[in-house]
Biotite code that builds the C-alpha atoms (Angstrom):
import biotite.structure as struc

atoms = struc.array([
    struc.Atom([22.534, 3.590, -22.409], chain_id="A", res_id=1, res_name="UNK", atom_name="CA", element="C"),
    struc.Atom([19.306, 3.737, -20.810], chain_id="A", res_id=2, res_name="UNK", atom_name="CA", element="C"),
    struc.Atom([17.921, 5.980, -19.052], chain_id="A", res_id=3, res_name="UNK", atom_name="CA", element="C"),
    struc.Atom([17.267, 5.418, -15.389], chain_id="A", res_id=4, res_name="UNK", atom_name="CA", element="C"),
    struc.Atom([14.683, 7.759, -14.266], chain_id="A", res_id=5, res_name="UNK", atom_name="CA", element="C"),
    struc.Atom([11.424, 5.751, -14.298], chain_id="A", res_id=6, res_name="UNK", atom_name="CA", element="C"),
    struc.Atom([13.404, 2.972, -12.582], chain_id="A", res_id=7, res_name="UNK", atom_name="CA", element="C"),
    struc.Atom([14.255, 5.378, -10.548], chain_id="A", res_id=8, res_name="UNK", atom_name="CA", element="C"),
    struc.Atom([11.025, 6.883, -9.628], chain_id="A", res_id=9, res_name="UNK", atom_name="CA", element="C"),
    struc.Atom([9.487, 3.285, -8.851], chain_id="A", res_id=10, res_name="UNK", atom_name="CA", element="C"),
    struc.Atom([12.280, 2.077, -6.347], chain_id="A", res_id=11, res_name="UNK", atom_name="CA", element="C"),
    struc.Atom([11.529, 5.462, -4.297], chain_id="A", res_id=12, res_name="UNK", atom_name="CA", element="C"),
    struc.Atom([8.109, 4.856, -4.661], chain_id="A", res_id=13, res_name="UNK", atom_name="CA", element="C"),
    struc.Atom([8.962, 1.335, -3.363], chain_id="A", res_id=14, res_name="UNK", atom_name="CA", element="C"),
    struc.Atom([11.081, 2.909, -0.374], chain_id="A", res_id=15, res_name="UNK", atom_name="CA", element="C"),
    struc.Atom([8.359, 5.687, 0.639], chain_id="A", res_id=16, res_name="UNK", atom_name="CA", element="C"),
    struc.Atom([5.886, 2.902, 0.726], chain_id="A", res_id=17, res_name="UNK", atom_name="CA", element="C"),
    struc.Atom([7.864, 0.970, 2.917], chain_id="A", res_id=18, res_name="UNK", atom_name="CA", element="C"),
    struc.Atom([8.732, 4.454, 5.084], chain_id="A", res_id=19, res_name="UNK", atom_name="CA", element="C"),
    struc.Atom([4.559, 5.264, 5.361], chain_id="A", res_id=20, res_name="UNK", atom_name="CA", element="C"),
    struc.Atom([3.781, 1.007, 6.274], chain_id="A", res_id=21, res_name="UNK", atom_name="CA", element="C"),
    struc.Atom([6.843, 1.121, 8.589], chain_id="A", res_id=22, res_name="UNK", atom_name="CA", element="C"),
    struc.Atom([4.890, 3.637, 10.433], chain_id="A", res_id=23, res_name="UNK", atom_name="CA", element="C"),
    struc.Atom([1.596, 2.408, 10.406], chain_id="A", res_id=24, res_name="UNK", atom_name="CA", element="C"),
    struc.Atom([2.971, -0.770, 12.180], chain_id="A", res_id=25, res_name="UNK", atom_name="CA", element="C"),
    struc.Atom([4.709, 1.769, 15.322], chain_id="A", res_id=26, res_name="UNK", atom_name="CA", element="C"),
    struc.Atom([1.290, 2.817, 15.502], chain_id="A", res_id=27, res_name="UNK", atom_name="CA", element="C"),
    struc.Atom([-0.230, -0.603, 15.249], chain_id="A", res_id=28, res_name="UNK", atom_name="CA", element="C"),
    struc.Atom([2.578, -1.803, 17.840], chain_id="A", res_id=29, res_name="UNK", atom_name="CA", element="C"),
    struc.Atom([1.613, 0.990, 20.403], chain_id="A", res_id=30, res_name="UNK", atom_name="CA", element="C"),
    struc.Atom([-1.986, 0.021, 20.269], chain_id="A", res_id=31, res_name="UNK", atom_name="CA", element="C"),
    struc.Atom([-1.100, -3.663, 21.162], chain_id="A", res_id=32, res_name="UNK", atom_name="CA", element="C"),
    struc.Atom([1.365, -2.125, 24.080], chain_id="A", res_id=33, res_name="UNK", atom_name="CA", element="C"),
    struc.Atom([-1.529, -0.335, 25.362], chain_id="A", res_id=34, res_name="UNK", atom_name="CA", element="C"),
    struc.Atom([-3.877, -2.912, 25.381], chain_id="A", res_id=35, res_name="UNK", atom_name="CA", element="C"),
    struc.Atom([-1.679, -5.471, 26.767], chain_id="A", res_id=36, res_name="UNK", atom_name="CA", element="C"),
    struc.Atom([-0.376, -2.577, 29.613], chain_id="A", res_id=37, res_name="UNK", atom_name="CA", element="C"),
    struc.Atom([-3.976, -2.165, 30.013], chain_id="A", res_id=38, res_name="UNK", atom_name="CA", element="C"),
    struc.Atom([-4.667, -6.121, 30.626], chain_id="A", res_id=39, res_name="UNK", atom_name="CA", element="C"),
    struc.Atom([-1.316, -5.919, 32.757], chain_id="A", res_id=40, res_name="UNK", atom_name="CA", element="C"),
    struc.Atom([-2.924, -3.272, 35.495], chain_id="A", res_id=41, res_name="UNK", atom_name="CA", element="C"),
    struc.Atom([-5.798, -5.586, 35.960], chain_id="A", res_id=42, res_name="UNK", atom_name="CA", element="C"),
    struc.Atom([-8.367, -4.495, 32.725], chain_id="A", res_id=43, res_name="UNK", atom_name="CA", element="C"),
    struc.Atom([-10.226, -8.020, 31.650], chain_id="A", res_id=44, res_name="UNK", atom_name="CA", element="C"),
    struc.Atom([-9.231, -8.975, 28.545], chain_id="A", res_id=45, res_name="UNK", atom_name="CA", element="C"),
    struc.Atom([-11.489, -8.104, 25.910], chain_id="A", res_id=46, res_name="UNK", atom_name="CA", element="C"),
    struc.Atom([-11.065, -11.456, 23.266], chain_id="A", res_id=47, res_name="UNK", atom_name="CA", element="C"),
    struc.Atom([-12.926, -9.565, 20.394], chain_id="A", res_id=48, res_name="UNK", atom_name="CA", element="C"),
    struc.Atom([-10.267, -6.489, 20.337], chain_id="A", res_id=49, res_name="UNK", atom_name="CA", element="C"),
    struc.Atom([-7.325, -8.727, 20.704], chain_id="A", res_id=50, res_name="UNK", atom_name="CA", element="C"),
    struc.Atom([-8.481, -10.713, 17.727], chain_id="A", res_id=51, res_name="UNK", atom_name="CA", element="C"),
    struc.Atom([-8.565, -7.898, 16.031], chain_id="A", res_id=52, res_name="UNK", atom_name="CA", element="C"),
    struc.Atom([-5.479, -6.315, 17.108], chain_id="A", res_id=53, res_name="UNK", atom_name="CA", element="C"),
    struc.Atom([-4.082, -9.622, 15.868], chain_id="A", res_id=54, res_name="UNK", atom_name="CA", element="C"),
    struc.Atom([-5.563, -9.301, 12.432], chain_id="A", res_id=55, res_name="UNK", atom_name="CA", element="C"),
    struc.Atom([-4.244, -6.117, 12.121], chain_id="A", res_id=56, res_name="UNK", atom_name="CA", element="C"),
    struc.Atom([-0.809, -6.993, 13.141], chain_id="A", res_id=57, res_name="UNK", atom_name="CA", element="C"),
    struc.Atom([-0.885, -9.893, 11.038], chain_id="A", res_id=58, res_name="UNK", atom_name="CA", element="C"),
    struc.Atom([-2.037, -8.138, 7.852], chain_id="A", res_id=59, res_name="UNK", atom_name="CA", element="C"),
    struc.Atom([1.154, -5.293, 8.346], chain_id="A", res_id=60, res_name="UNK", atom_name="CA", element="C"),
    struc.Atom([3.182, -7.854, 8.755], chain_id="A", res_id=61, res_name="UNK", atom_name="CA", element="C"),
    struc.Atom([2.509, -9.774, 5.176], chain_id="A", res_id=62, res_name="UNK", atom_name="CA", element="C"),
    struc.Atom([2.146, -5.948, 3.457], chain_id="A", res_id=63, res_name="UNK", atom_name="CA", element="C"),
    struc.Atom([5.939, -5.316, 4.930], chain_id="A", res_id=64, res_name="UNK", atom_name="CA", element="C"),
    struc.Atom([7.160, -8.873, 3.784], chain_id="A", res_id=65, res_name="UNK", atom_name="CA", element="C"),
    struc.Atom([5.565, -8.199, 0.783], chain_id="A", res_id=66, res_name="UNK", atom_name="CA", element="C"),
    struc.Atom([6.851, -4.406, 0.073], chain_id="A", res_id=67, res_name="UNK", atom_name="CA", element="C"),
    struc.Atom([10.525, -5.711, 1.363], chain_id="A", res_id=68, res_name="UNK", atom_name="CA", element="C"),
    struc.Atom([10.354, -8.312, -1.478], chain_id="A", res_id=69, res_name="UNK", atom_name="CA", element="C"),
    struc.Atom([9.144, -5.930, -3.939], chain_id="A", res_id=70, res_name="UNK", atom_name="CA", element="C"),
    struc.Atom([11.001, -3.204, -2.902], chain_id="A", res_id=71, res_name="UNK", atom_name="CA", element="C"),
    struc.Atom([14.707, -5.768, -3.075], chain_id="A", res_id=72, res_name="UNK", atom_name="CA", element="C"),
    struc.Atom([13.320, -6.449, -6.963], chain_id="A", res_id=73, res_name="UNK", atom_name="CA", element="C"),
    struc.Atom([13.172, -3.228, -8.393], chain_id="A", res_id=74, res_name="UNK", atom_name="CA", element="C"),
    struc.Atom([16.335, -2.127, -6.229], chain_id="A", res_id=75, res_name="UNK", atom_name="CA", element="C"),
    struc.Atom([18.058, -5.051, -8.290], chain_id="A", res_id=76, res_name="UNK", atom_name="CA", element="C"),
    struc.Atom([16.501, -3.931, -11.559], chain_id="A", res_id=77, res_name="UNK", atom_name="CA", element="C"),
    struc.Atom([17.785, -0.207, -11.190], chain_id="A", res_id=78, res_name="UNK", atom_name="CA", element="C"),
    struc.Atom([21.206, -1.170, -9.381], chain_id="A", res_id=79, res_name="UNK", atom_name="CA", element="C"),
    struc.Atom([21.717, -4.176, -12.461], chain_id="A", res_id=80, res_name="UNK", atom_name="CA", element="C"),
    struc.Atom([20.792, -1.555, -15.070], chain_id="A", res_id=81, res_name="UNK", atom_name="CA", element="C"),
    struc.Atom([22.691, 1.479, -13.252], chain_id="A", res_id=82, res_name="UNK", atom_name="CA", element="C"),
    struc.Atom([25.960, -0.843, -14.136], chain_id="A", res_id=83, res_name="UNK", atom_name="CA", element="C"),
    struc.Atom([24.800, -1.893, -17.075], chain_id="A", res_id=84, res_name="UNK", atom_name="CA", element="C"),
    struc.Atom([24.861, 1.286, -18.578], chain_id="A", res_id=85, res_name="UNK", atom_name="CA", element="C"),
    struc.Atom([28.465, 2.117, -17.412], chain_id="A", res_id=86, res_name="UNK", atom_name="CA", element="C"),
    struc.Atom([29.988, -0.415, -19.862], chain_id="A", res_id=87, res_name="UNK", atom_name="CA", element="C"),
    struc.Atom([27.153, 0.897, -22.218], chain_id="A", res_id=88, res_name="UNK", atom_name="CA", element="C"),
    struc.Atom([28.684, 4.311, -21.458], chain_id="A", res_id=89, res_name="UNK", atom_name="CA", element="C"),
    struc.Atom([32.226, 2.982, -22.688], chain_id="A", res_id=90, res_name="UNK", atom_name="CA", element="C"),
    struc.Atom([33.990, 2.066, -19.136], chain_id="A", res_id=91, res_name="UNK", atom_name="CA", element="C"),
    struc.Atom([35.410, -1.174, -19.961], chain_id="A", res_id=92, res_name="UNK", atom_name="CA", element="C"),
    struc.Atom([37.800, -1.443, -17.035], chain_id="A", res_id=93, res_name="UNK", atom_name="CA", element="C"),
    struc.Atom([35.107, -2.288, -14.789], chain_id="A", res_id=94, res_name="UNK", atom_name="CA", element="C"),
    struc.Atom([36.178, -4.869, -11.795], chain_id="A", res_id=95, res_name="UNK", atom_name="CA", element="C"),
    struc.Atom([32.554, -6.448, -11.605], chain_id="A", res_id=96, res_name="UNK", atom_name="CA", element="C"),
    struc.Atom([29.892, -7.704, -14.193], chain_id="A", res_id=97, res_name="UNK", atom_name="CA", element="C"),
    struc.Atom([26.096, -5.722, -13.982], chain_id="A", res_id=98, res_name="UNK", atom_name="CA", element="C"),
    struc.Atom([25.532, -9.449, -12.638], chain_id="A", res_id=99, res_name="UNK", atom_name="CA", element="C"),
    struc.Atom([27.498, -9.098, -10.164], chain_id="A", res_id=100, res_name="UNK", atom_name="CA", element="C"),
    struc.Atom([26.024, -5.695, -9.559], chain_id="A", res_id=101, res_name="UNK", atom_name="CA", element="C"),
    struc.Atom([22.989, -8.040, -7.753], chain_id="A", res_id=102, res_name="UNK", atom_name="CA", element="C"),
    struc.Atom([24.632, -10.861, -6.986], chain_id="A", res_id=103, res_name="UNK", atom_name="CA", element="C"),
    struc.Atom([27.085, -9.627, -4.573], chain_id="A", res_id=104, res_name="UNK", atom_name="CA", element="C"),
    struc.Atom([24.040, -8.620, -2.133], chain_id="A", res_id=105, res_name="UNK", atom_name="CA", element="C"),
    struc.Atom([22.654, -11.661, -2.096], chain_id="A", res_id=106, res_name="UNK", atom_name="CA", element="C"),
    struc.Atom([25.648, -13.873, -1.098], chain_id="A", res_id=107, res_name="UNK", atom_name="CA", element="C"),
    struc.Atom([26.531, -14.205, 2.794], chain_id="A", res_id=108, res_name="UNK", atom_name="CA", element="C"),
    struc.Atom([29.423, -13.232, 4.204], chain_id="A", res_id=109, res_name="UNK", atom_name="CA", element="C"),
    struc.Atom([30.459, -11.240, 0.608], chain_id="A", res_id=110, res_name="UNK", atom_name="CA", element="C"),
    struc.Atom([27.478, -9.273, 1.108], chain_id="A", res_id=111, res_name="UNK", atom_name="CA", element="C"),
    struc.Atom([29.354, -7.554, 3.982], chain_id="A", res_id=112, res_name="UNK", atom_name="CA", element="C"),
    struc.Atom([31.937, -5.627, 1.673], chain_id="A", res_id=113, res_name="UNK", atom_name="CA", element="C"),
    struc.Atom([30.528, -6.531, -1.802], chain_id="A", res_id=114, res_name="UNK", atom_name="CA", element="C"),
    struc.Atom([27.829, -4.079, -2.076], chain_id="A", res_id=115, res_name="UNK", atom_name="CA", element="C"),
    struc.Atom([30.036, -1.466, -0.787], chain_id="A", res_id=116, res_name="UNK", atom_name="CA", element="C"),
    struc.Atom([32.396, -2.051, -3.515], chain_id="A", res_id=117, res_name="UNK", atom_name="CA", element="C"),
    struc.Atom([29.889, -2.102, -6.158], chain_id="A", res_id=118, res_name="UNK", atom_name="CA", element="C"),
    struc.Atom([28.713, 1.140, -5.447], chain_id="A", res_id=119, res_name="UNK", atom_name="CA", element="C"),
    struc.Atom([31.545, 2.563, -5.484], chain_id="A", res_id=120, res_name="UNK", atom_name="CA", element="C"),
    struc.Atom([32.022, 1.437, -8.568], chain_id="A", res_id=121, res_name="UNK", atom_name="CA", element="C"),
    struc.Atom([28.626, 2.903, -10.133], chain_id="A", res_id=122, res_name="UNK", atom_name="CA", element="C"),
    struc.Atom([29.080, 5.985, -7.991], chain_id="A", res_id=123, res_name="UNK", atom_name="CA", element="C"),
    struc.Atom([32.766, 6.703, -9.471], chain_id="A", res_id=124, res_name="UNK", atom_name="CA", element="C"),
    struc.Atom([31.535, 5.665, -13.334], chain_id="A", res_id=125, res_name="UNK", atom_name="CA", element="C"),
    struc.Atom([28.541, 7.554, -13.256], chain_id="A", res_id=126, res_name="UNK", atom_name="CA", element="C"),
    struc.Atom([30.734, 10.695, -12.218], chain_id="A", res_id=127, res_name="UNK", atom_name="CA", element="C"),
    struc.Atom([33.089, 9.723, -15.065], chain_id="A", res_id=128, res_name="UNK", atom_name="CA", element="C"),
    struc.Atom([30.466, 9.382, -17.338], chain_id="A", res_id=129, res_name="UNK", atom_name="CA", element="C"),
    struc.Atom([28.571, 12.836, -16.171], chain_id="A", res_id=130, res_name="UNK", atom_name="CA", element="C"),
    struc.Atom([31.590, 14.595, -17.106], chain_id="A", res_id=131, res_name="UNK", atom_name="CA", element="C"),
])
């Protein structure tokens, strides 16, 4: 079995980095409301802060894509090796496969119940295990 606590560490780095950008975007967001409210009540529009408003916007938006994309890889690392080390742990009555493990979000319509189930699954081995 190996041990999960580095993986661990980086996928809540991953989500706390998402958290902090998430944020940084409301407050990009509400600067672009307030400009265009302000353009709305008659201000003239100012062409050099709404290219840079767009900039800004656009530049979140590829660090959030990015961070997302990041963030679903090292998920899948930790969730594939969180199962992984059940049947490493000696559970060999285990309904899915560590494949499965990150499969099952990735396929529509399954991924409705699937990744319920295989958490479950970890949750209720890893408990067995602990014990």
């Amino acid at each position: 079995m190996e041990s999960l606590h580095a993986r661990c560490q980086v996928v809540t780095g991953a989500f706390v980095a998402i958290l902090v950008v998430s944020a940084i975007a409301g407050l990009s967001d509400l600067s672009l409301l307030q400009y265009l409210q302000g353009i709305s009540s008659g201000e003239p529009v100012d062409e050099a802060r709404a290219e840079g408003i767009d900039a800004r916007q656009a530049m979140i938006g590829v660090v959030q894509v990015g961070l997302f994309l990041a963030c679903a890889i090292v998920f899948s690392m930790w969730f594939h090796r969180a199962h992984k080390n059940l049947k490493a742990g000696g559970l060999n009555d285990l309904q899915y496969t560590p494949g499965w493990a990150v499969g099952g979000f990735f396929v529509p319509f399954l991924n409705l119940v699937r990744p319920f189930q295989l958490i479950n699954e970890v949750w209720a081995g890893s408990a067995f295990l602990s014990h």
